[in-house]
N, C-alpha and C positions, 0 to 999 in steps of 0.2 A: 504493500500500500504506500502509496507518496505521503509524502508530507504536507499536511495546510496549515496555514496562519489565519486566523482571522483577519479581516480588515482593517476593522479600527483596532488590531494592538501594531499593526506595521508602523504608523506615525510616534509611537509612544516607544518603541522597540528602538526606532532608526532614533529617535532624540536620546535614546539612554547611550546607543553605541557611540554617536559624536560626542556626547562628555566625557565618557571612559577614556575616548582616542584622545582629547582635546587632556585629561587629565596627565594622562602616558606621556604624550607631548614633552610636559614640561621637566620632565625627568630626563630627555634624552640629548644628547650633541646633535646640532645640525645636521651634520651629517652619518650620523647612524644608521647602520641596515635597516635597524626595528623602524626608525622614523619613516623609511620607503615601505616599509611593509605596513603600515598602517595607514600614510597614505591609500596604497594601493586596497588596500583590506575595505577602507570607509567608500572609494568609489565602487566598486564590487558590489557591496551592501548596498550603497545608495538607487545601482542600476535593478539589483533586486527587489528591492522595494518598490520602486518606479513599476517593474513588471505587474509583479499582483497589484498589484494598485486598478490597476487597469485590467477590466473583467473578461475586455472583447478576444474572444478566440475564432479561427476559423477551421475549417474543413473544407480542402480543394477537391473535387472531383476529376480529374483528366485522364484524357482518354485520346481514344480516335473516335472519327465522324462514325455514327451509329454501332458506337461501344455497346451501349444501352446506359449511359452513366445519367441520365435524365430519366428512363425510369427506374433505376436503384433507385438514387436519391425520393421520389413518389412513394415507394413501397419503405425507405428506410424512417422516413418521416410523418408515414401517410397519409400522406396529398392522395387521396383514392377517391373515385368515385364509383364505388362495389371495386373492383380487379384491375379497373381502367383508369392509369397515371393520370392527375389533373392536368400536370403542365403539360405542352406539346411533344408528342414525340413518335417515331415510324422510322423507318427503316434508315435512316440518318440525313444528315446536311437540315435537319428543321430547325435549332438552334439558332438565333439570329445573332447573339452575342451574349456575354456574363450575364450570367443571372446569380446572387445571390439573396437566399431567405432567411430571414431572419424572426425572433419575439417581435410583437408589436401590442401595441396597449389593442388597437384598430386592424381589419383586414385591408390593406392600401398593399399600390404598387406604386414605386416609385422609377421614372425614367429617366435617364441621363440620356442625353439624344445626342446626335453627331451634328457641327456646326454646317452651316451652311456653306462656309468650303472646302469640310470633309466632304458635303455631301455631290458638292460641282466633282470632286475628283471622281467620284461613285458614278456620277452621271458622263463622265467625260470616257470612263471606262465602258459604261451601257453603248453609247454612242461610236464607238471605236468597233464595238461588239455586232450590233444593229449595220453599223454600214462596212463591214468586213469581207462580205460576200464582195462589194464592188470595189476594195480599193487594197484586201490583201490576199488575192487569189493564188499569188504569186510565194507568196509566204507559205512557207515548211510546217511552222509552228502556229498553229492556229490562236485566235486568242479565245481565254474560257471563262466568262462571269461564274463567280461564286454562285452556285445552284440557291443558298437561301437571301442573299444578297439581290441575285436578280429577282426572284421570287416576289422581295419588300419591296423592289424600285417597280416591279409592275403592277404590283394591287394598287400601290401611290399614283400613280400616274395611270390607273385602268388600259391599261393596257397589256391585256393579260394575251395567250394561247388560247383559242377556242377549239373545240373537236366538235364537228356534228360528222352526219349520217345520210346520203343522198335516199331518194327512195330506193335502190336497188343495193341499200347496206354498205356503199365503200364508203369509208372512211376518211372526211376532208379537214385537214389542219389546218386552220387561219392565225398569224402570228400579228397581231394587230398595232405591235411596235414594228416591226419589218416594214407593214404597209405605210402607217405613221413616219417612220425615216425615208423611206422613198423620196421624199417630198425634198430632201434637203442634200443637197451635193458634199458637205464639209462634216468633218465632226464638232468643229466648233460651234457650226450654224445649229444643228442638231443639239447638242448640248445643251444652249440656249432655249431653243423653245422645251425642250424636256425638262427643262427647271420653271419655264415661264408656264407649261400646263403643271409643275407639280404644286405650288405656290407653296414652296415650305413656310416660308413666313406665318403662314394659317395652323402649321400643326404645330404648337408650341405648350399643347397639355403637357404635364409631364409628373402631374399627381392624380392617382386613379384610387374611389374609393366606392366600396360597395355602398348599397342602398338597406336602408331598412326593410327586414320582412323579406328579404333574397336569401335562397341559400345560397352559403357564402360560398361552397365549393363548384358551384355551377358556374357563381358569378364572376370567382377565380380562373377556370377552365375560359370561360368564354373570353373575359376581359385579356386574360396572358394569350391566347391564341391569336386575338385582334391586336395586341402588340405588337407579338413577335413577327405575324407576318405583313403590316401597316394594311390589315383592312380597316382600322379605326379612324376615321377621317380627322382626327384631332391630334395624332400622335407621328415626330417624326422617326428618324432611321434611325434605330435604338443603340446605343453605345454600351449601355450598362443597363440591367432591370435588375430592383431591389425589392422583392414582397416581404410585407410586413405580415405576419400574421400571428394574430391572435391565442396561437396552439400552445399544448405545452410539446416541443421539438423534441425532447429530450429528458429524461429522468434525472434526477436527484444530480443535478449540477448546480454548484456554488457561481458559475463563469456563465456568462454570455457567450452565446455559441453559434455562429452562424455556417449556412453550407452555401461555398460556393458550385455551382455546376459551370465548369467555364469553357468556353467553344470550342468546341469537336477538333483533334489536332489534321492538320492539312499538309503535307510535306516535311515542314521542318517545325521541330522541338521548340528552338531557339529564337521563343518567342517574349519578346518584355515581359507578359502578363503572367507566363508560365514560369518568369525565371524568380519573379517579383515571390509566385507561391514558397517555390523552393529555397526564396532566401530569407524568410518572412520566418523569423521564431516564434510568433504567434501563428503560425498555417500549421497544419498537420497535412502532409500532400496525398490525397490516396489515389494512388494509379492505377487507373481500371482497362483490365483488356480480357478480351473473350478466352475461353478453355483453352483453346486448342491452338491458341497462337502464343500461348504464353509464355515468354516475356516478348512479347510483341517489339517491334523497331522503334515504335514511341516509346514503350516503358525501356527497355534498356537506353533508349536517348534521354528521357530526362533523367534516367540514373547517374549518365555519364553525363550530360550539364552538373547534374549536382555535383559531380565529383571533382570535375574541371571547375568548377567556382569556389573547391578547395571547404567544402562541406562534409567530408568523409566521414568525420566524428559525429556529426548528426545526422546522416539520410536512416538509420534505423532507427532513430527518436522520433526524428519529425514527416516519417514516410509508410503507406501500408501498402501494401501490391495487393490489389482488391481482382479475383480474377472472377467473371460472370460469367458462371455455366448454366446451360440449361439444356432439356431435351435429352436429359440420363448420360450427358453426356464424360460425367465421371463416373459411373459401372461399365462404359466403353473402353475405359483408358486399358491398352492390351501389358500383361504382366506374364513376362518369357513368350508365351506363345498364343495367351487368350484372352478376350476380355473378363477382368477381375467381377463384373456383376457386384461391386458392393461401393455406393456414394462415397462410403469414408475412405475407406481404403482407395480408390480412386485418384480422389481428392489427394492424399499425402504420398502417393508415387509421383504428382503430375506435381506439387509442392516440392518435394526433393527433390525434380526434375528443375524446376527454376530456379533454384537456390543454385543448384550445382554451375546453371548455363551460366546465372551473374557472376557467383563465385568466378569461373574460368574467365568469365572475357570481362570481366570489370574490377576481378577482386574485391569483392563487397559481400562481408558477412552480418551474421547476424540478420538480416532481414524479412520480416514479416509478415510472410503469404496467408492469405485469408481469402474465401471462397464466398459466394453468393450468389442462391437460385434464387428470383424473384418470384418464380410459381412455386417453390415448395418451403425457401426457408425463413424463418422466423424470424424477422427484422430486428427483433429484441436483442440476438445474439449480436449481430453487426455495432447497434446499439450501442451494446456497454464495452462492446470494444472499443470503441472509436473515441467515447467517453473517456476512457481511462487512458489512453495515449496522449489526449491534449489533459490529463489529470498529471499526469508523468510527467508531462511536459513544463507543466505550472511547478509541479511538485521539485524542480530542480533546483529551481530558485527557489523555494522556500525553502531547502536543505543547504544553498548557500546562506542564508540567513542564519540558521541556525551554529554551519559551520565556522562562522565567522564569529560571532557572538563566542564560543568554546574557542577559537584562536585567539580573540582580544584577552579572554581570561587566564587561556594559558602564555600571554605574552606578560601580565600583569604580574606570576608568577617567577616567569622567568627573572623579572629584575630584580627579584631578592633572591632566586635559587637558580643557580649559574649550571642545572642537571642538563640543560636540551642544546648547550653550547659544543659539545661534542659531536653530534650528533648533528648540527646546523652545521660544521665544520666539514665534517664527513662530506656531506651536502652540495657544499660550494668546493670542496678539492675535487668531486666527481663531476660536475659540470664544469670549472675552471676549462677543460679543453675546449669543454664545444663554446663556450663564450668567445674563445680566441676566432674559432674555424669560425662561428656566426659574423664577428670584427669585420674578417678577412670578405666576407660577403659581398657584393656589392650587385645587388639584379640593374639589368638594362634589360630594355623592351626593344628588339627588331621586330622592323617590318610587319606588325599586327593586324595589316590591313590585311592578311593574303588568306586570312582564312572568310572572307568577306568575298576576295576575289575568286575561290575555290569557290564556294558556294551557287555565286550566279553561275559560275559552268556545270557545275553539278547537274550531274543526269535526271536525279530526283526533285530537283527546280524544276517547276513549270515555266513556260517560258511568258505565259500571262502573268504570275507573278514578278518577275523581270519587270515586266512592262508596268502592272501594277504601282512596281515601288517606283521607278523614271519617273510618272506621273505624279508622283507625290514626289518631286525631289528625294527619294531617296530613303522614304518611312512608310512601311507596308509591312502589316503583321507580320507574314509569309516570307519577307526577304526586306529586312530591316538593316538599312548600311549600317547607322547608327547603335543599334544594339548587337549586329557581328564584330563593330571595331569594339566595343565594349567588352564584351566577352570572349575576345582576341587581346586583351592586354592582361585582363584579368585572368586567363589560362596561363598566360608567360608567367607571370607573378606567381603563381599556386607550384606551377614546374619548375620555378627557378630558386624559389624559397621553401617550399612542402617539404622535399626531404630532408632541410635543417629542421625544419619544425618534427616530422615524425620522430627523427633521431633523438631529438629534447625531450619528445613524451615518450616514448623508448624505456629514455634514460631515469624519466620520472617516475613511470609506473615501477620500475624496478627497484628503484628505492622505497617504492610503498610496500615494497614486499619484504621486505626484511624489517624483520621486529625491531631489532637494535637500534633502528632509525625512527623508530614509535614519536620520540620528543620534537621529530622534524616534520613530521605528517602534515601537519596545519600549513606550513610552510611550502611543503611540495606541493599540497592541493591548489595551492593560493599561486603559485607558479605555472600549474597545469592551467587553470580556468583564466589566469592572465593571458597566457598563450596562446588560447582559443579565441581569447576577446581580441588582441590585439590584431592576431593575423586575419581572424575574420574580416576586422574594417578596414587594413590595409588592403586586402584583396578587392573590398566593395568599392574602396577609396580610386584604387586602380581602375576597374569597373567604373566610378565613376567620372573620371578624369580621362579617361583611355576614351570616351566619348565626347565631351566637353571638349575637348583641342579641336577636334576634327569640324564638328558641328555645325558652328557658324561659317564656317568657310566655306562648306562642303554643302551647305544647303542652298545657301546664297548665290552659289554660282550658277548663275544662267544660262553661260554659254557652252558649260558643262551636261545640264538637263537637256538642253534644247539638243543639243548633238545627239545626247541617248536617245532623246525623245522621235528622231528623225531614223531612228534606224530600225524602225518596225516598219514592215512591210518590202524590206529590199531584198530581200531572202534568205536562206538557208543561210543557220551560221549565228543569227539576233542574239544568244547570249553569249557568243565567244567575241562578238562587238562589242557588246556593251560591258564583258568584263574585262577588255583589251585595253578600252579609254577610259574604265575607269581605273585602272590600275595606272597606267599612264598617266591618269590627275596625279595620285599620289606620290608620283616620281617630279613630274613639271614643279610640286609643291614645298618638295625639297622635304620629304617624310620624315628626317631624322627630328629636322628643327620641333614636328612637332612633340615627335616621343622623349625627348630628351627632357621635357618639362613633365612628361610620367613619370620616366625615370625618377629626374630627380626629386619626387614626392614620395617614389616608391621607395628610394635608397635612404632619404631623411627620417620615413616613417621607422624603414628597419633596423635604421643604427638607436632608435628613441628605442623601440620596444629592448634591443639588445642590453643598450645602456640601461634599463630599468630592473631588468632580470640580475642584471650584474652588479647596480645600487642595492636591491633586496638583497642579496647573498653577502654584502659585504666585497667582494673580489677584487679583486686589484684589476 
């Protein structure tokens, strides 16, 4: 069982430990170890404190397009209306974008809508789409709207697909945007009137709440359906949906809990929204992918994001591999030469089987497989799983709290009984080397753009999403310049500093393991959990500076987009152009100048944390 604190004793807790420190203080020389270690001790506390302080927790759902993680999440919550999930869902792509639910005093939905020149790009892409028949025939790589994407832009604009039926039963498709474009020679021309028949200006609700005397679940189904795909004439292209509702979510939780369902993954992992979950210590991530593909290309990719952003010590804290079977199809799983016929047993061959495939290609133990039949099993069970991982998760920090509080005390002890100076000693001659080799360190960041430029050639890029991000200067879920250079700096960083840091916890857990060293424990913990703090936000620090440099430059260039933006439709070849010149930017822009200001944040940041491990131990 984790550990809890009440709430109102954290303010009264955190003011007893600042006077104990503030009393120590004045017993000590400037420069004293103990004075860094208490330093370091009160921010520790203080960041724990801060933590429970604050109740909100989440639960990320992802997956791939028609995982089924929209109706888990229905059946785990129960959003039901009898068997059949409230929110929208079918064979996949019906997702329009995030949806998170949460407590609400009220049943509301709340909308976050896309600006109006998010939504000209949306529309500049229809229009490219709509007149491509006559201007890229010529073209290899066809281009392809987002199936729920196009979906919301033609119920907005009524201009939907119709099917009817001659009297002699053939079957006639009318695309009533194709005819509609006809009419306009350009895509810009086009564009235009598709914005000027959509009048977003008009859909600007963005708070939705049931009526009195409705039932709520009906009112929920219809109201989220008419979001998600804009047949509600008041609502625009939704960014973010938030339902509030009025249920109890969840059993006997002290914490606000909310579940995100976030949009069906499409090509590439390496998505802000998806990275934001996995770096997010308030998120618990759960990865969901079907039986028989498990560990699917998405869950081993955002394993390995997580593990490239240098999260190794938490992906089995803060991660479940949620696998959704259905249709018996764990008494299928074949065991030597037949199918086993038995759920459970099934289930824990095909379990030991994904453990084993990460273990080999990702090295990542300890992890979490969990299973889930929407038609047979008991939601309860998922339930208090899911519960007690973000409990564990809370419960960490309130065992720092605790831990620290019995460090302060046995530091109070130490300055009349000199028993744990031996043993501190021991401590700092055992690290004494790696403090040197760590000195000697110095990370530099090369060329971080090329896994940006690998990507747009990448086989599994579509070449609409290419096109996608040109149109947007450069930011597109699917193929984000700005978040590959980001997590292209911040992989060098994990690569170039991770194995000092493992070697350090290495070095650390092994000293927890010897008795002898019992009077240093508090000490060594207090160095592990520094070490986790620090390189965590030098890596995000990196991450987020590795994007920052680039940014403004890189956005702003005109006559950079405008070239991409000219080389759709010339043929065969559109993403080995468009990652020629923009690789080419990078060189014209003199790349080092801008890494060398990463660098030197990355290198400032690691000589601070070194020099801080090296003030706490005393060390020369």
């Amino acid at each position: 069982m984790s550990i809890k604190i009440e709430s109102n004793d954290l303010k009264d807790r955190q003011r007893a430990l600042h006077k104990s420190i503030e009393s120590l203080m004045t017993k000590l020389p400037e420069e004293s170890a103990t004075r860094k270690q208490l330093d370091n001790h009160r921010e520790l506390f203080d960041d724990a404190v801060s933590y429970l302080s604050n109740s909100d927790q989440r639960l990320a759902f992802i997956g791939n397009i028609g995982t089924g993680k929209t109706t888990a999440i229905c059946h785990l919550l129960g959003l039901l209306d009898g068997e059949e999930p409230i929110l929208s869902t079918g064979s996949g792509r019906t997702t329009l974008c995030e949806v998170e639910i949460s407590f609400g005093s009220q049943l509301e939905i709340e909308v976050t809508p896309h600006s109006e020149a998010e939504v000209r790009g949306y529309l500049t892409d229809f229009a490219q789409y709509l007149l491509s028949d006559i201007e890229e025939s010529d073209n290899s790589e066809p281009f392809k709207l987002s199936a729920e994407v196009e979906r919301a832009l033609r119920n907005m604009l009524d201009l939907r697909i119709s099917r009817t039926k001659t009297s002699e039963g053939k079957r006639i498709t009318t695309d009533n945007a194709k005819d509609f474009a006809a009419n306009y020679q350009s895509v810009e021309l086009l564009k235009e009137a598709l914005l000027e028949r959509l009048d977003y200006t008009a859909r600007h609700q963005t708070r939705f709440t049931s009526d009195d005397g409705v039932d709520q679940y009906e009112w929920l189904h219809t109201t989220f359906k008419a979001i998600n795909s804009c047949t509600h004439p008041s609502v625009g292209l939704s960014k973010h949906i938030c339902i509030l509702a009025p249920l109890k979510l969840f059993d006997d939780v002290d914490f606000s809990l909310s579940v995100v369902d976030t949009k069906g993954v499409d090509q590439t992992v390496n998505r802000a929204d998806l990275d934001s979950c996995l770096t997010d210590n308030r998120t618990v991530s759960v990865l969901c992918c079907r039986f028989n593909e498990a560990p699917d290309k998405t869950m081993s990719g955002l394993l390995k994001l997580a593990k490239d952003a240098g999260l190794n010590h938490r992906i089995a804290k803060e991660t479940v591999l949620l696998i959704l079977d259905r249709e018996s199809e764990a008494e299928k799983v074949i065991d030597i030469d037949e199918p086993v016929g038995d759920k459970t047993e099934g289930r824990e061959i095909r379990a030991e089987q994904v453990v084993n495939d990460l273990r080999h290609t990702l090295q990542l133990d300890n992890l979490d497989v969990r299973f889930f039949d929407v038609k047979s099993d008991d939601p309860k069970e998922l339930n208090k799983l899911l519960i007690e991982k973000v409990s564990v998760l809370r419960g960490q920090y309130a065992q720092t709290i605790v831990d620290i509080e019995k460090a302060i005390v046995d530091i109070e002890t130490e300055l009349v009984s000199q028993s744990a100076t031996a043993a501190k000693n021991q401590v700092k001659n055992t690290l004494e080397p790696w403090i040197k080799k760590a000195q000697g360190c110095s990370p530099a960041l090369r060329e971080y753009f090329l896994p940006l430029i690998n990507d747009i050639r990448n086989k599994g890029t579509y070449a609409a999403s290419v096109r996608a991000s040109v149109n947007r200067k450069g930011e597109w879920h699917n193929l984000d310049y700005y978040q590959l250079l980001a997590t292209g700096a911040r992989q060098q960083v994990v690569d170039q500093i991770g194995t000092l840091k493992d070697e350090f916890i290495v070095l650390i857990d092994n000293m927890l393991s010897q008795n002898e060293l019992q009077p240093a424990y508090a000490l060594l913990k207090q160095l592990k959990q520094t070490t986790e703090k620090r390189l965590g936000d030098i890596y995000q620090k990196a991450f987020a500076k590795g994007r920052a440099v680039y940014e403004g430059k890189l956005s702003s260039d005109s006559q950079l987009w405008n070239g991409l933006f000219q080389e759709w439709g010339m043929g065969p070849g559109y993403k080995d152009r468009v990652s020629g010149k923009s690789e080419t930017w990078f060189h014209a822009k003199k790349y080092p100048e801008f890494e060398s200001s990463v660098t030197s944040q990355v290198v400032e940041e690691w000589q601070r944390y070194v020099n801080e491990v090296r003030d706490m131990l005393g060390a020369e």
